[in-house]
Phi, psi and omega in degrees: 000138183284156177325162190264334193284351205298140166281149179277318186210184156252120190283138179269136174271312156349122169316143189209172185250153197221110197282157195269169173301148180283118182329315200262027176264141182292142201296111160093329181239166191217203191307337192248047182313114137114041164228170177260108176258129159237126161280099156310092179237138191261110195236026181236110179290179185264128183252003177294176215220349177295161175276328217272296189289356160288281143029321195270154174284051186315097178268172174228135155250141167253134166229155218245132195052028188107351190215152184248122153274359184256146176272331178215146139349109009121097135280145160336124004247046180260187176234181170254343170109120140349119167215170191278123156226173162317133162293150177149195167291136170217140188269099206237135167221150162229147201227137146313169198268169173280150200304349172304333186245358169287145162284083003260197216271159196194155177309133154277202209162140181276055199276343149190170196205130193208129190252147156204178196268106169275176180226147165290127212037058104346140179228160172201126149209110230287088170274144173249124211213155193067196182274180194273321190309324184210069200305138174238095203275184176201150192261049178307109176279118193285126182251111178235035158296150126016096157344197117288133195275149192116329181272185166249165166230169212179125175198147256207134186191122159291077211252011171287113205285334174241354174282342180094183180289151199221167181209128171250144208232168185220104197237004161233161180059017149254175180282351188207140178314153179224122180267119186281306179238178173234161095082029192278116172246179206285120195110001212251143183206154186267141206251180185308108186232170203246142185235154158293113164300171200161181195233114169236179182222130201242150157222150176236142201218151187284136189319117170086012178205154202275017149333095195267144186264148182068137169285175185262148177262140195229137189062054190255110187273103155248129230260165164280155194069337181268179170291140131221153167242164185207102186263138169280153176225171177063164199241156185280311154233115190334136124355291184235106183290113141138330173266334192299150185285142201303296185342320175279007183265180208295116180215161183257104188269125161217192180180156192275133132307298193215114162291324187212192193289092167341158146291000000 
């Protein structure tokens, strides 16, 4: 059996071409039976307002029951990758990083901390939300069973701190636009539903009206058989307009949960 910490993958944000699950895999468990797997992701921009301190490129570590597994920092808007644990309370802190690994460099700080109960074979994932000054974290337990064949699974989240209630659209690579969520105001998730794989072009609109927030994301790949989440990140209006670090402003982010053979 591999190590309990073995990442199942790095879930991608990028559009990426992606190989599909194997039909004959058992539903939800993989090599690490009878763990809790959680997934991190840093989806809290840096929210300052100073110009010098807008600037900076704010990463998190998370660490889990006490001990950190990561060699580097968790930047915005990525992850670290499924990893195994006991099941039972797991205990989470996230701390920014030491100033050695900020852009440019800055104090770290113990910005939030969270407990919650897992189960064996299990999926969980753990988003840092709000900003990096005040992170709000939150938990989604992930049903990374199997479709239906032929199918996809999707799941759909406001996680942008300032856009307001959203709608999200599949406005290429279906034959007629598909509205995937309504009116998802912040935090807010559709939770795994099953879609036709294809290559889209996605946008997010202000609720109830064809406004668009953002550019639209293009070649947004889904495979038959995977996971995917597909989150708003970043803010709609800059903090410090003109300081704020590029990287944070409002973009449509995703990644498979689940691709290959689990944990």
């Amino acid at each position: 059996m591999k190590s309990s910490l073995t990442a199942l993958l790095m879930p991608l944000v990028a559009a990426l071409v992606l190989p599909s699950c194997k039909p004959t895999e058992v539903e939800g468990l993989g090599e690490e039976k009878d763990k809790a797997k959680i997934i991190f992701v840093n989806a809290a921009p840096n929210g300052a307002t100073d110009p010098v301190q807008a600037r900076r490129e704010i990463a998190v570590y998370p660490s889990y029951n006490g001990v950190q597994f990561n060699t580097f920092p968790i930047k915005f808007p990525w992850s670290n990758g499924y990893k195994a644990f006991p099941p039972g309370t797991m205990a989470m802190r996230f701390d920014t990083a030491q100033s050695q690994a900020n852009n440019p460099p800055g104090a770290a700080a113990r910005v939030a901390e969270l407990s919650f109960p897992t189960k064996a074979d299990a999926y969980y994932s753990v988003y840092a939300l709000g900003t990096a000054q005040k992170v709000e974290p939150v938990v989604l337990e992930d049903d990374l069973t199997l479709p239906a064949p032929g199918k996809a699974k999707l799941r759909v989240m406001n996680y942008s701190p300032d856009a307001g209630p959203v709608d999200v659209v599949i406005t290429g690579g279906a034959p007629q636009p598909i509205t995937v969520a309504s009116n998802l105001t912040y935090k807010g998730v559709r939770d795994f539903f099953e879609i036709d794989p294809g290559t889209y072009t996605i946008e997010v609109r202000v609720a109830g009206t064809t406004t668009r927030i953002g550019n639209a994301r293009s070649n947004v790949f889904i495979d038959r058989n995977g996971c995917y989440s597909i989150w708003t990140a970043g803010f709609r209006t800059l903090p410090s307009p003109g300081n704020t670090f590029g990287g944070y402003t409002f973009d449509i982010r995703y990644h498979a949960n689940r691709w290959t053979n689990p944990l």
